[in-house]
ZAMARGU-4260 file (C-alpha; in steps of 0.2 Angstrom, whole numbers, plus 5000, padded with zeros to 4 digits):
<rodrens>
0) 5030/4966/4701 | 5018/4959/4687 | 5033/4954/4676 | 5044/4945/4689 | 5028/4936/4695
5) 5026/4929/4678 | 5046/4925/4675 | 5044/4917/4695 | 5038/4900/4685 | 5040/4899/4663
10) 5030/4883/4665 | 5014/4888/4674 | 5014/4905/4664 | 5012/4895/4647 | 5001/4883/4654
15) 4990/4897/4660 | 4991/4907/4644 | 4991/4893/4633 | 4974/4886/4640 | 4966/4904/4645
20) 4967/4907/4624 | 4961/4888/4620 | 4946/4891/4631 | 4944/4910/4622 | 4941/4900/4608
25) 4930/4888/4612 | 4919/4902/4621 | 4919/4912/4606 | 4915/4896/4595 | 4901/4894/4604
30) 4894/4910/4606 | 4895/4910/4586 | 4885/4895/4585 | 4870/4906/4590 | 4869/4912/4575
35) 4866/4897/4563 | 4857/4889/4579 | 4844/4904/4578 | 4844/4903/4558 | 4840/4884/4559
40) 4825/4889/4570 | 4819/4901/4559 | 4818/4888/4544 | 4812/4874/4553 | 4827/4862/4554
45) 4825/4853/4570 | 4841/4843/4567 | 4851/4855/4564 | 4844/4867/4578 | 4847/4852/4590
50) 4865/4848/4582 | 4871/4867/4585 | 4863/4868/4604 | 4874/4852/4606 | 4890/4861/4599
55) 4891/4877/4608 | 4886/4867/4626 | 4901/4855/4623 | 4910/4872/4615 | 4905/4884/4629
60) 4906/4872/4643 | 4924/4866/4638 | 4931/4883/4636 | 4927/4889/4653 | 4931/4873/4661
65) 4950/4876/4654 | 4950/4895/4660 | 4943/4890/4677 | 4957/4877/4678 | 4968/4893/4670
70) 4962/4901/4686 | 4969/4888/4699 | 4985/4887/4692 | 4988/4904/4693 | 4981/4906/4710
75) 4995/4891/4714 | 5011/4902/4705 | 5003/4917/4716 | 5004/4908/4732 | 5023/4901/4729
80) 5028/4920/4721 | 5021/4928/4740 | 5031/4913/4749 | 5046/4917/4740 | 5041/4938/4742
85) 5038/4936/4763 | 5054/4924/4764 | 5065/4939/4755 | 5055/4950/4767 | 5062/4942/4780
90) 5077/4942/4773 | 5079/4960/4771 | 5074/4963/4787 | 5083/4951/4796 | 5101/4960/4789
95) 5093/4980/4792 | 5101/4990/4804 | 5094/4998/4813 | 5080/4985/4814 | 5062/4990/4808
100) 5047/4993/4818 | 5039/4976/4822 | 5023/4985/4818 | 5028/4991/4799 | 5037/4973/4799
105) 5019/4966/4803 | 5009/4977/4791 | 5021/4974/4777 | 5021/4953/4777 | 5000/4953/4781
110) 4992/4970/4775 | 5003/4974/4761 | 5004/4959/4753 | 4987/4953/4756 | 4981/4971/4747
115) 4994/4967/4731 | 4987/4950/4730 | 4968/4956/4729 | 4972/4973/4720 | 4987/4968/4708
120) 4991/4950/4705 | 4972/4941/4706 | 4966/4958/4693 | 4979/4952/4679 | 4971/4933/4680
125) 4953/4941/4675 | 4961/4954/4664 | 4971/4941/4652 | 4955/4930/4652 | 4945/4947/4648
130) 4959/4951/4632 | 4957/4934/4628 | 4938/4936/4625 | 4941/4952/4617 | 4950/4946/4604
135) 4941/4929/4599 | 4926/4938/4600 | 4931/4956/4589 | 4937/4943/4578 | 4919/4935/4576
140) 4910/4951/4575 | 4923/4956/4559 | 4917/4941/4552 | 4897/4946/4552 | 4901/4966/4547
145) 4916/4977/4546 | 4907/4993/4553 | 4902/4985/4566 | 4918/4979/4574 | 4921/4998/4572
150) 4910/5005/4580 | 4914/4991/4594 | 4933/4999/4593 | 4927/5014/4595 | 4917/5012/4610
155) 4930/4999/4617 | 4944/5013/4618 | 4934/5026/4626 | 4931/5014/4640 | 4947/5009/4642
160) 4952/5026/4645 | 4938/5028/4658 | 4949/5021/4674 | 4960/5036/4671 | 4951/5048/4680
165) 4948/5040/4695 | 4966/5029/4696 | 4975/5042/4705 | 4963/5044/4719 | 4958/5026/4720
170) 4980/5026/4722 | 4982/5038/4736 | 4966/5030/4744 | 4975/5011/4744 | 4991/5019/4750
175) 4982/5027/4763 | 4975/5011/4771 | 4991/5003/4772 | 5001/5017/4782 | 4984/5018/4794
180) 4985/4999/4795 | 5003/5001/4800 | 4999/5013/4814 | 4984/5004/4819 | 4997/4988/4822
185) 5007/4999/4832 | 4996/5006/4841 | 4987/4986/4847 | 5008/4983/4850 | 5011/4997/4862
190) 4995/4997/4873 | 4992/4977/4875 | 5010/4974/4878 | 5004/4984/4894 | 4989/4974/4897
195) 4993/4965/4914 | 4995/4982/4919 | 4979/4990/4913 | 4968/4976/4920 | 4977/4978/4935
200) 4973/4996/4936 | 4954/4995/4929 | 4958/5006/4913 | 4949/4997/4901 | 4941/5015/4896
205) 4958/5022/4889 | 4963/5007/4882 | 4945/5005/4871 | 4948/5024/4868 | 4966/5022/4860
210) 4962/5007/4852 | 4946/5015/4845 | 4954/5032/4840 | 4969/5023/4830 | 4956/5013/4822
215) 4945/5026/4816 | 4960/5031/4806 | 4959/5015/4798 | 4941/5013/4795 | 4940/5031/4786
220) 4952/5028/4774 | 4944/5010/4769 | 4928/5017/4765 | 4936/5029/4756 | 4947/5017/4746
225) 4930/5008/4743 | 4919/5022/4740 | 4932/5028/4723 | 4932/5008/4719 | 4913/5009/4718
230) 4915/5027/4709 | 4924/5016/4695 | 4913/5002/4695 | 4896/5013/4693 | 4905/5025/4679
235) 4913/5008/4669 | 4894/4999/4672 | 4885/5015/4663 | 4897/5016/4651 | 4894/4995/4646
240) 4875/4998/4647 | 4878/5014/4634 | 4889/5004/4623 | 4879/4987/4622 | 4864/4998/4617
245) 4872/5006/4605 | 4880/4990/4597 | 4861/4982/4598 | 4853/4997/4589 | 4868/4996/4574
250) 4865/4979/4573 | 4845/4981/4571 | 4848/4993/4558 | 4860/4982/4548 | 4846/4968/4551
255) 4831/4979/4543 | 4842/4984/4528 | 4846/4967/4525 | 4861/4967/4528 | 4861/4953/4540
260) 4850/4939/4546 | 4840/4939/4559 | 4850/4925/4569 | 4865/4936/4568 | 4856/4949/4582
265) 4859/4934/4594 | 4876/4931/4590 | 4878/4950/4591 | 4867/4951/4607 | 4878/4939/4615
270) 4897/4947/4610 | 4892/4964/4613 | 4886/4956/4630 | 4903/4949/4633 | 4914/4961/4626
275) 4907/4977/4635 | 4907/4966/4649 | 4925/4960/4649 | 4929/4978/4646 | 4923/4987/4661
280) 4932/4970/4670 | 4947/4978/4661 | 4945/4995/4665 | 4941/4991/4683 | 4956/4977/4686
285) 4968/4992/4678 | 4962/5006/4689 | 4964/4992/4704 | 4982/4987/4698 | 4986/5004/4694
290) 4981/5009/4713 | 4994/4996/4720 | 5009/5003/4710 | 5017/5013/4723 | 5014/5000/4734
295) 5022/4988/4725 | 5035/4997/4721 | 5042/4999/4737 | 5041/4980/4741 | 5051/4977/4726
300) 5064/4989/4732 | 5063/4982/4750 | 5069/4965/4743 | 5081/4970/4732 | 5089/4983/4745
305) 5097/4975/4757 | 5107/4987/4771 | 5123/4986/4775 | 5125/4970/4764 | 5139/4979/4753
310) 5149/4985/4770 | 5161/4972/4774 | 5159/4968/4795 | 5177/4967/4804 | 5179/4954/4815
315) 5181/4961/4836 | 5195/4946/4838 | 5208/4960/4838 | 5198/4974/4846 | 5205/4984/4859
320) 5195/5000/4862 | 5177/5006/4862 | 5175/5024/4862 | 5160/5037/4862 | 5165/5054/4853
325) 5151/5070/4856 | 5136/5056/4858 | 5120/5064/4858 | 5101/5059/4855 | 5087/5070/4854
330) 5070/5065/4854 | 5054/5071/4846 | 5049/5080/4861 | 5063/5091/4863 | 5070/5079/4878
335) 5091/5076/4874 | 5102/5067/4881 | 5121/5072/4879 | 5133/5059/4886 | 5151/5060/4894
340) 5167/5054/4879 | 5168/5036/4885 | 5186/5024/4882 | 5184/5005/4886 | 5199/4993/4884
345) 5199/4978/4878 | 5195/4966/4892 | 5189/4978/4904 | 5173/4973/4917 | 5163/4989/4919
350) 5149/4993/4930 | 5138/5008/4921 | 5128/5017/4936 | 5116/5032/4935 | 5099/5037/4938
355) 5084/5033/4929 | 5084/5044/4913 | 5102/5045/4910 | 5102/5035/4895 | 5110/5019/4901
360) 5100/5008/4890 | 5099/5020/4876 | 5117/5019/4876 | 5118/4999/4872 | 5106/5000/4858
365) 5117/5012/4851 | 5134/5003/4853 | 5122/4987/4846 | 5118/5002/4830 | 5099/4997/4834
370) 5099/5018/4835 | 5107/5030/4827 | 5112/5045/4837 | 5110/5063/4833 | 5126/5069/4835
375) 5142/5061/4838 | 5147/5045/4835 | 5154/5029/4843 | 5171/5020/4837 | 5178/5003/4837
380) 5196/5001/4835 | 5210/4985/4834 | 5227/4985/4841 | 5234/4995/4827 | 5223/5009/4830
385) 5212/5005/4814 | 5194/5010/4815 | 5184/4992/4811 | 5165/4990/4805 | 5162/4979/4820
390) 5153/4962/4817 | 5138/4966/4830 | 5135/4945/4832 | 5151/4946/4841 | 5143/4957/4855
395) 5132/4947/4868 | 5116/4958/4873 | 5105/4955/4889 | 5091/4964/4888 | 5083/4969/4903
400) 5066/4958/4895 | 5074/4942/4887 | 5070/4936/4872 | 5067/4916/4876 | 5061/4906/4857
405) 5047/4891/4854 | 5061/4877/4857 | 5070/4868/4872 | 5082/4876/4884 | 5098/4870/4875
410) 5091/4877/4856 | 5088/4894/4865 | 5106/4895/4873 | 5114/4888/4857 | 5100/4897/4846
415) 5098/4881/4834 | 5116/4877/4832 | 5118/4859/4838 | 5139/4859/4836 | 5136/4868/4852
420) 5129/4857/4863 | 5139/4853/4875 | 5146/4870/4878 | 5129/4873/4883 | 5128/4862/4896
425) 5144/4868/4903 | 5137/4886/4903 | 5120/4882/4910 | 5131/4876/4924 | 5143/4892/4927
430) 5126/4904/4927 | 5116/4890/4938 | 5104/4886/4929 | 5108/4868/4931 | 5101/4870/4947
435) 5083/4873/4937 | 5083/4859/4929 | 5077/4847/4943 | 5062/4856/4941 | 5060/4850/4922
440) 5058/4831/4920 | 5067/4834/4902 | 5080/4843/4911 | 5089/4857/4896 | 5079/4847/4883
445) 5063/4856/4890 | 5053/4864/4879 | 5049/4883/4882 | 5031/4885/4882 | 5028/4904/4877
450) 5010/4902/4880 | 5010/4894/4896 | 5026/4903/4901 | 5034/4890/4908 | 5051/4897/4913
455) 5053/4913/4927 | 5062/4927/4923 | 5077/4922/4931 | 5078/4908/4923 | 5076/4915/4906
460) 5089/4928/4910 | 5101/4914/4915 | 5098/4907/4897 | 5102/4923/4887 | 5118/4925/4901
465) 5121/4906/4893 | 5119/4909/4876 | 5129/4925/4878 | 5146/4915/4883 | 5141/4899/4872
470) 5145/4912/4855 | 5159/4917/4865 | 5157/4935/4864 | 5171/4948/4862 | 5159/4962/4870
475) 5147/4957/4882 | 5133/4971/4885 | 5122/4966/4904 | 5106/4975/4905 | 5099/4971/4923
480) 5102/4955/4917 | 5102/4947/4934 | 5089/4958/4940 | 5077/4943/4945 | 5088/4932/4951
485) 5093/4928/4970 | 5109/4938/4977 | 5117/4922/4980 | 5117/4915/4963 | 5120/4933/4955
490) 5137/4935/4963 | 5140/4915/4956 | 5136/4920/4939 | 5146/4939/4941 | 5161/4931/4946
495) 5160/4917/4932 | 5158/4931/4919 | 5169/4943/4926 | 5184/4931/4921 | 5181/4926/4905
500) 5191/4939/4892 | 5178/4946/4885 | 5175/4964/4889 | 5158/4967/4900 | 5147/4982/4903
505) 5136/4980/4918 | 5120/4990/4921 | 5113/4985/4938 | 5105/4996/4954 | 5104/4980/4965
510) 5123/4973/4967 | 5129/4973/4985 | 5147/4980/4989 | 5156/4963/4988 | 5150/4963/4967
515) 5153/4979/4964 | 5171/4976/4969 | 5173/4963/4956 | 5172/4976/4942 | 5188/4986/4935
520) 5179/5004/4935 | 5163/5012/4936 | 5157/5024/4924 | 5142/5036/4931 | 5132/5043/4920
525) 5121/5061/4924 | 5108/5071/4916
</rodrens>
């Protein structure tokens, strides 16, 4: 991930490096003016004492202003590499089949990315700057004594290798809070989406409970990511404290055999200060980049995986039979449900009956491939007999809940696609919604307001109905689809349907006698 952030934009990257190393060097230049600065002091020379302060402010005070502005640019690539990141998200899942849990959808565009940005991405800004340092100022330190700089090595590796033994718990840890945070979304996903119903029924106490025992999942694992990152931080921190004492005592030793002037211990002071410093930095951004690697990883793969994107889809144009061969689903519990071989023809308007349980539904989302069944499997074939890879955009769905978008009437039934237009007006009159719009002073250009919920189910039913023969589907799949809307109008809208070409599937409980005659076949399904 590190290497495609950087080639995500060659010219911040080398502005960023460029001036990162440029303030190095003027930080370093600096620091190493100590040490003529204190020498000046020591023989008196005001001028030149006041002439060195003068260089290392300008020296020290430019080269971090260049890094801090190093620091914004880098902070600006980051943000455009995650829009680009969350619009290939998208992407990827936008084409998966079966869809993904909205809840590991959720978690991965927020959590996720939020947790490589803090842990991967913002580390590498602070450990190039850290090298940087490093460098500039081992290079100073060669200058004043060979010996010195080795001992500096020395220590320098050893802490370095110091992240190493806590890495891949502080991994396991980070990967932990992401897949608690991910069930702590789906757990807020499936008790709020019920929350009408718990208010209803006083049960805030389960609610708090199931809330607060998904939670604690959560809250476990952060303090135990934390409590290995401040494992790190205390083992680099003694290590630094080691090291710089043992630099400042060399040094001193140096000093009282003459082997260096007394200013030099300043200078010394100062870069053993900065590079034991910079190194635990080091050593702690790599232990936190290096917990984020699996993590990474697998966004990386989600963005360049995309399903069924090698498959080519077969258009329904010249579809003539949906059939179910040994269609089974099993469920975690144990609970199965075995279904009947089922043939539809081409064109056929079937009504699909059967008690609650029988897996009438289930059996939509499966002809859709939102779910993959346990056994068996269901086959789509032309006129010739040839088994297609149906294109599942040419098969309308009503859901029993429809799925209404921020946008007017007319952008929901033709989902966005202006050439449609006016077919949409003529189907919001064959399923009587036209009748609705008196009620809206804009008519279909009404906007729906999701939170103010300003359409009633019917009328958002009669939208997805709409939008179903706007796309002029081959296969149209009704789930309750009229169920909250009058008798009257149902029968309208049934009968307007029921001869159009397209082959219909019909789940209902509430049609009179009069609708169910209107339908080819029934298919009854049984536990």
């Amino acid at each position: 991930m590190i290497k495609s952030f950087f080639k995500s934009n060659y010219k911040y990257t080398f502005i960023f490096i460029v001036s990162t190393v440029i303030g190095g060097a003027l930080v370093a230049c600096g620091s190493y003016g100590l040490t003529p600065a204190t020498d000046s002091l020591k023989s008196l020379d005001t001028k030149k004492f006041i002439l060195w302060i003068v260089v290392i402010t300008i020296a020290s005070a430019g080269g971090r202003v260049l890094q801090f502005s190093a620091g914004y640019l880098f902070t600006k690539q980051e943000q455009e590499y995650f829009h680009n990141l969350r619009k290939k998200l998208t992407n990827h899942y936008y084409e998966s089949k079966p869809v993904d849990k909205l809840s590991n959808m959720q978690n991965r565009l927020t959590n996720d990315l939020k947790i490589i940005s803090d842990q991967a991405l913002d580390p590498v800004s602070n450990v190039v700057l850290c090298v940087v340092d490093l460098v500039f100022s081992a290079y100073v330190v060669l200058t004043f004594n060979f010996w010195l700089l080795c001992l500096i090595l020395v220590l320098a590796v050893i802490m370095l290798y110091l992240p190493d033994l806590l890495s891949k718990q502080l991994e396991k840890a980070t990967n932990e809070v992401s897949s608690n945070y991910s069930k702590y979304i789906d757990t807020i996903e499936k008790w709020l989406a019920g929350l009408a119903v718990l208010q209803r029924y006083r049960s805030k106490t389960k609610l708090s409970a199931a809330l607060a025992r998904s939670s604690s999942g959560l809250e476990k694992a952060t303090v135990i990511r934390d409590k290995k990152s401040v494992e790190l931080r205390n083992l680099t921190y003694t290590a630094n404290m080691v090291a710089q004492g043992a630099v400042l005592l060399a040094t001193g030793l140096l000093v009282l055999n003459h082997q260096l002037t007394i200013g030099t211990v300043m200078s010394i002071a100062n870069f053993s200060s900065l590079i034991f410093s910079q190194l635990v930095n080091v050593t702690s951004q790599i232990g936190s980049i290096k917990s984020t690697r699996s993590l990474a990883d697998s966004v990386m793969k989600e963005i360049k995986e995309l399903p069924n994107s090698e498959k080519k889809e077969d258009s329904l144009t010249n579809f003539d039979t949906l059939s179910t061969h040994g269609l089974v689903l099993q469920y975690p519990n144990g609970e199965k449900i075995q279904y009947p071989d089922i043939q539809i023809k081409a064109g056929e308007k079937v009504l699909l009956s059967g008690d609650s349980g029988t897996g009438k539904s289930t059996l939509f989302k499966m002809i859709l491939n939102e779910i993959k069944p346990t056994q068996g499997k269901i086959v789509f074939k032309d006129k010739l007999g040839k088994i297609l890879n149906p294109d599942y955009s040419q098969i309308g769905y009503i859901p029993q809940d429809p799925v209404v978008f921020p946008g007017t009437i007319e952008d929901n039934i033709t989902m966005f696609n202006s050439k449609l237009n006016k077919k949409a007006a003529n189907w919001a009159q064959k399923v009587q919604l036209a009748t609705d719009f008196e009620k809206f002073p804009d008519g279909i250009k009404t906007v729906v307001d999701l939170d103010k919920n300003n359409l009633s189910g019917g009328q958002r039913q009669k939208i997805i109905l709409a939008r179903t023969e706007v796309y002029n589907s081959k296969i149209i799949l009704i789930d309750e689809g009229t169920s909250a809307i009058d008798s009257v109008a149902t029968e309208q809208i049934l009968k307007n349907i029921l001869k159009e070409p397209a082959t219909v599937i019909f789940i209902a409980h509430n049609l009179t006698d009069e609708m169910v005659q209107l339908f080819d076949r029934r298919i009854n399904l049984s536990k």
